[in-house]
DRENPASE-572794 format. One record per residue: x, y, z of N, C-alpha, C in turn; residue in one letter. Coordinates in steps of 0.001 Angstrom, whole numbers, plus 500000, padded with zeros to 6 digits. Layout:
BEGIN
n.X = X | n.Y = Y | n.Z = Z | ca.X = X | ca.Y = Y | ca.Z = Z | c.X = X | c.Y = Y | c.Z = Z | residu = a
...
//
This chain:
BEGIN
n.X = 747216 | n.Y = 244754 | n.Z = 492452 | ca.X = 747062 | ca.Y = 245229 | ca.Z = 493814 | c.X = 748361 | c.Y = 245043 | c.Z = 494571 | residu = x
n.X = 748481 | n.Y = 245431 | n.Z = 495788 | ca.X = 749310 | ca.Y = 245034 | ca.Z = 496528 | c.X = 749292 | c.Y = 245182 | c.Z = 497998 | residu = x
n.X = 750052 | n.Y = 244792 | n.Z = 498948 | ca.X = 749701 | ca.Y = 245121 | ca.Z = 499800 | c.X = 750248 | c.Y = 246152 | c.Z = 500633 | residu = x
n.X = 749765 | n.Y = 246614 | n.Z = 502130 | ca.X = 750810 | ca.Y = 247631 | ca.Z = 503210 | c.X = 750206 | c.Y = 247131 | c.Z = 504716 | residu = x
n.X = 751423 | n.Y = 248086 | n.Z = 505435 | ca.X = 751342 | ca.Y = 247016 | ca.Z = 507033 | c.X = 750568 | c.Y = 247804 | c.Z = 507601 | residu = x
n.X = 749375 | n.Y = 247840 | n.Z = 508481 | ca.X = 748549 | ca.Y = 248695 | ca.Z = 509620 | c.X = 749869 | c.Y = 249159 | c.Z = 510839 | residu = x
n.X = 749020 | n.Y = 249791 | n.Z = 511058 | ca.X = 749805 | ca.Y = 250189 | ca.Z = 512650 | c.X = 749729 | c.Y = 249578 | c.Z = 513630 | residu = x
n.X = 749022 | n.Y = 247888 | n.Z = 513550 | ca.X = 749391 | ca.Y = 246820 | ca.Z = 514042 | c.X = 750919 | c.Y = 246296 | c.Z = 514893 | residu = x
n.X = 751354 | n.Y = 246832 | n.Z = 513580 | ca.X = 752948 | ca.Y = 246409 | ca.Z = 513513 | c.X = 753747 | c.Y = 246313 | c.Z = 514374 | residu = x
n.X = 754563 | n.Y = 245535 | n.Z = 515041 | ca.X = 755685 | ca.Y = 245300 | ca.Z = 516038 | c.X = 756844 | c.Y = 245641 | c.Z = 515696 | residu = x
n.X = 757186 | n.Y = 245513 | n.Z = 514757 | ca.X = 758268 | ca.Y = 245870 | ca.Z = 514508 | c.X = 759079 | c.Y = 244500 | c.Z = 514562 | residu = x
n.X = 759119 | n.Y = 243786 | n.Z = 514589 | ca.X = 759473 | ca.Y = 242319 | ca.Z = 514800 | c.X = 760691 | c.Y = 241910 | c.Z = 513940 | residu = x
n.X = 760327 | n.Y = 242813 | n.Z = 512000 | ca.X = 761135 | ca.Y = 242119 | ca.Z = 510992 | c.X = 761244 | c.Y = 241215 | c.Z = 510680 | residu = x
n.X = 759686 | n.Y = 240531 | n.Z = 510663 | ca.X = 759872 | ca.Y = 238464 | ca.Z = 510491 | c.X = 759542 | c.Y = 239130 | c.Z = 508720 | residu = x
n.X = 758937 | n.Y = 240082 | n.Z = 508208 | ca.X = 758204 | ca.Y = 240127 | ca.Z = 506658 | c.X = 759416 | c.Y = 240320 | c.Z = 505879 | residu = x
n.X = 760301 | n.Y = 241311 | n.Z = 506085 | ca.X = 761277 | ca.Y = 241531 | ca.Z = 505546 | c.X = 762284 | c.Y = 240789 | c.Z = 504560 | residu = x
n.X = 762863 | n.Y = 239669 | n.Z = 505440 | ca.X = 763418 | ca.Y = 238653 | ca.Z = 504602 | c.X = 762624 | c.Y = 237922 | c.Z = 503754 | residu = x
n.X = 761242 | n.Y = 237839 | n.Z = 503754 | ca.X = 760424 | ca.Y = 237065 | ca.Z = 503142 | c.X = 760536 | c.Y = 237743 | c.Z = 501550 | residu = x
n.X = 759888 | n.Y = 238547 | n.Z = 501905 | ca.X = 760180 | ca.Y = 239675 | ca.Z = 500400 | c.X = 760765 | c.Y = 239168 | c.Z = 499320 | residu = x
n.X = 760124 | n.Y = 238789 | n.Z = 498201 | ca.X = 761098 | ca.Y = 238042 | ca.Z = 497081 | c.X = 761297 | c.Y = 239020 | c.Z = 496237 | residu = x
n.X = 760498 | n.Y = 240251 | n.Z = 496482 | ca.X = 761091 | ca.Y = 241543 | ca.Z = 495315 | c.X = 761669 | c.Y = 242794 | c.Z = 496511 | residu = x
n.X = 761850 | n.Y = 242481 | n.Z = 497331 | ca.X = 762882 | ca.Y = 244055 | ca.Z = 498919 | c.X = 762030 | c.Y = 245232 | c.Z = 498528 | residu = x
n.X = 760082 | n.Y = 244591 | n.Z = 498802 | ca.X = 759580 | ca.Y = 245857 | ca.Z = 498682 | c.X = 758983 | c.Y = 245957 | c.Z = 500330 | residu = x
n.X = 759779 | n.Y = 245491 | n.Z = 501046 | ca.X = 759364 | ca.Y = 246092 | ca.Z = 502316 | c.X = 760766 | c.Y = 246151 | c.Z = 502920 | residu = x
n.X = 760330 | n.Y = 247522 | n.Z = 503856 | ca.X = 761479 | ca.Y = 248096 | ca.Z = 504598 | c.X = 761423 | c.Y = 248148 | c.Z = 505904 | residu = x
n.X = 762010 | n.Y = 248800 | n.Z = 506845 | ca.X = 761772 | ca.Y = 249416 | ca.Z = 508324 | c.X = 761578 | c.Y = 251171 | c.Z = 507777 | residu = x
n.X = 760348 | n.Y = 251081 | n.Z = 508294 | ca.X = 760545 | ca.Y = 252668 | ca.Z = 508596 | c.X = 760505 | c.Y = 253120 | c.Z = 509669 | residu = x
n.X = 760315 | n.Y = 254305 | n.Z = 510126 | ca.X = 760505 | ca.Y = 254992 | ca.Z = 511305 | c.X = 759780 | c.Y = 254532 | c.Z = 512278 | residu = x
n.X = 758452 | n.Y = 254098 | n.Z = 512090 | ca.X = 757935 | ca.Y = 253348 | ca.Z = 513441 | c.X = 757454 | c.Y = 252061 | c.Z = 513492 | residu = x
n.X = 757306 | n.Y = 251666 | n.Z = 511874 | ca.X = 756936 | ca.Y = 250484 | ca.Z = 511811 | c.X = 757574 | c.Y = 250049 | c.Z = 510209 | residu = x
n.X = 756864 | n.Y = 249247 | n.Z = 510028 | ca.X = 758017 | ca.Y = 248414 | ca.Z = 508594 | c.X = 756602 | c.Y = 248782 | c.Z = 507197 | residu = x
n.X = 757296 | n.Y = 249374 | n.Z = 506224 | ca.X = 756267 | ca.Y = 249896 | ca.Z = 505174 | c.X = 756768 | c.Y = 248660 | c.Z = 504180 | residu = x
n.X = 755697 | n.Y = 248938 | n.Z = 503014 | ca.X = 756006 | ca.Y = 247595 | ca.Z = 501895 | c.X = 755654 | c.Y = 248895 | c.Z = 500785 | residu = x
n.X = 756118 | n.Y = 249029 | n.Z = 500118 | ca.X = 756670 | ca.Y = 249524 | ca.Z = 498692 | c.X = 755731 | c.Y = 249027 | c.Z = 497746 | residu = x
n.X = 754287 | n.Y = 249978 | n.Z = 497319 | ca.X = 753468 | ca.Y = 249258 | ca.Z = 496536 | c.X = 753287 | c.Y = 249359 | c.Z = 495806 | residu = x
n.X = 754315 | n.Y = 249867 | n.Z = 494777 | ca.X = 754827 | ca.Y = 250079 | ca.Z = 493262 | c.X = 755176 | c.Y = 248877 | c.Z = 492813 | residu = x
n.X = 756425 | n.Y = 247988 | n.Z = 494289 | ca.X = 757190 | ca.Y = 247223 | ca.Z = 494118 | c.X = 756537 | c.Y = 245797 | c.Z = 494278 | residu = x
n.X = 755189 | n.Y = 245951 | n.Z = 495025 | ca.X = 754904 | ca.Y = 244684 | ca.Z = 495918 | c.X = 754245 | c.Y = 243821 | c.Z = 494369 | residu = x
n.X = 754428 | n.Y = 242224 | n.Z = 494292 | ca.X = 753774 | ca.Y = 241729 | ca.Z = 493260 | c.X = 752447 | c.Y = 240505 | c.Z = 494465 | residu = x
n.X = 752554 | n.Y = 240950 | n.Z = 495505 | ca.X = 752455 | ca.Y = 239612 | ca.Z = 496464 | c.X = 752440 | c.Y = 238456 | c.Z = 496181 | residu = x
n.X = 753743 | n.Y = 238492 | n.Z = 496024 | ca.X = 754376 | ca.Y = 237113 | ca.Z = 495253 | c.X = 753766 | c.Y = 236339 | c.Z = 494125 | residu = x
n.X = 752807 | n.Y = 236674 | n.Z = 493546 | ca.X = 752614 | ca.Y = 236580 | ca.Z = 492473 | c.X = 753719 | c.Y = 235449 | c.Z = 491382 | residu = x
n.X = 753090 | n.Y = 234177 | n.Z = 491312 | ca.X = 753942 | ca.Y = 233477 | ca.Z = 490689 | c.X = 755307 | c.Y = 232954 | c.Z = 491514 | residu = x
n.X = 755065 | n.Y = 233378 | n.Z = 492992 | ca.X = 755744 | ca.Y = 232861 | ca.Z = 493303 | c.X = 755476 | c.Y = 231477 | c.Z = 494709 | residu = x
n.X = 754256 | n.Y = 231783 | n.Z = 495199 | ca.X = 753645 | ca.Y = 231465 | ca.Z = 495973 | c.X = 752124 | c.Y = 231703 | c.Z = 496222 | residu = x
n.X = 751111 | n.Y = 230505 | n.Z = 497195 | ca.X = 749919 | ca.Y = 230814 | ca.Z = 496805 | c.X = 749017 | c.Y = 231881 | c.Z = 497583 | residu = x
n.X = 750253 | n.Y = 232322 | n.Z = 498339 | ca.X = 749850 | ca.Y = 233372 | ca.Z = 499345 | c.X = 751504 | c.Y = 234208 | c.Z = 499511 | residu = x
n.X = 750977 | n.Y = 235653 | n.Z = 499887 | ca.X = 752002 | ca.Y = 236191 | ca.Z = 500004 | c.X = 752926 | c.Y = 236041 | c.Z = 501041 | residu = x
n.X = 754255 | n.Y = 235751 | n.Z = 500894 | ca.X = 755245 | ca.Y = 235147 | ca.Z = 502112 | c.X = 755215 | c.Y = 235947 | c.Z = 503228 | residu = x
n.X = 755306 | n.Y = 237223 | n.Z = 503239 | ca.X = 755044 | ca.Y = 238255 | ca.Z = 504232 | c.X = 754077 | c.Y = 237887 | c.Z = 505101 | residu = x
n.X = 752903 | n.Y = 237580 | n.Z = 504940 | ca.X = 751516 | ca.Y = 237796 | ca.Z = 505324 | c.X = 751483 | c.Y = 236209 | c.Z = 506019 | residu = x
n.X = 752212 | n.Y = 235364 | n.Z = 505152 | ca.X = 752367 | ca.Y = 234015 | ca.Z = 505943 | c.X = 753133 | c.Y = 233784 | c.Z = 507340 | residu = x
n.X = 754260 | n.Y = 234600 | n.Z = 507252 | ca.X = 754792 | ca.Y = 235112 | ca.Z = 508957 | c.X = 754816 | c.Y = 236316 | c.Z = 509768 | residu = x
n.X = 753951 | n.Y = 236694 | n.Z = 509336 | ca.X = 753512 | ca.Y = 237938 | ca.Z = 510085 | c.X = 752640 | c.Y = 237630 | c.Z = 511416 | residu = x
n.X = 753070 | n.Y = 237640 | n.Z = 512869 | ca.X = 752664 | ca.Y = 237121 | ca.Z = 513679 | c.X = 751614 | c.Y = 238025 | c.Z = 514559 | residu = x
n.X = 751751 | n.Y = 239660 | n.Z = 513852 | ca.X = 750799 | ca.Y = 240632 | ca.Z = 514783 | c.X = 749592 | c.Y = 240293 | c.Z = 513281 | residu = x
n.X = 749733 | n.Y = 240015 | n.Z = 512451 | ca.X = 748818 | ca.Y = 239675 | ca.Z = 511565 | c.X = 748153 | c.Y = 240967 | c.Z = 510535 | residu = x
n.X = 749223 | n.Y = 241912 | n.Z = 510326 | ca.X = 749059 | ca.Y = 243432 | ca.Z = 510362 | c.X = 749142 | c.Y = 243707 | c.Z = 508964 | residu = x
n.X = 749299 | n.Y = 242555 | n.Z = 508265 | ca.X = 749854 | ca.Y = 242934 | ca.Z = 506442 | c.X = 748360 | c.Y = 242402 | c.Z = 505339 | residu = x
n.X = 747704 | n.Y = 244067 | n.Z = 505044 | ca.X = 746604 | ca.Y = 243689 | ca.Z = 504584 | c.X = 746631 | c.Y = 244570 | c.Z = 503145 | residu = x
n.X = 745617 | n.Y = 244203 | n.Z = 502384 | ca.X = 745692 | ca.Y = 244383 | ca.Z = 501127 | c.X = 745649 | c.Y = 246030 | c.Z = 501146 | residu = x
n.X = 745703 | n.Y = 246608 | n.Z = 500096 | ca.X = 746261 | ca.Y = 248334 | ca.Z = 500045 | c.X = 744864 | c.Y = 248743 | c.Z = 499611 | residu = x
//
């Protein structure tokens, strides 16, 4: 699975750096996550880092 951002979104850019594989971007009105790319951290953490600072709370499963 993976996940993508609602139209929640602020635009803020707190998910971005989190990203341990740069499957989320800015797009044109809000920030998309790449769900070819997304593993949600998977092996890397017990929750996905994105979703852990995401403060409009907008990053939900796909």
């Amino acid at each position: 699975m993976s996940l993508k951002i609602t139209e929640e979104c602020t635009c803020c850019g707190a998910c971005e750096p989190e990203c341990t594989v740069s499957a989320i971007s800015a797009g044109s009105d809000l920030y998309v996550i790449d769900t070819s790319a997304c593993t949600e951290c998977d092996g890397h953490s017990d929750e996905p880092a994105c979703v852990s600072v995401c403060p409009a709370e907008c990053i939900v499963q796909a």
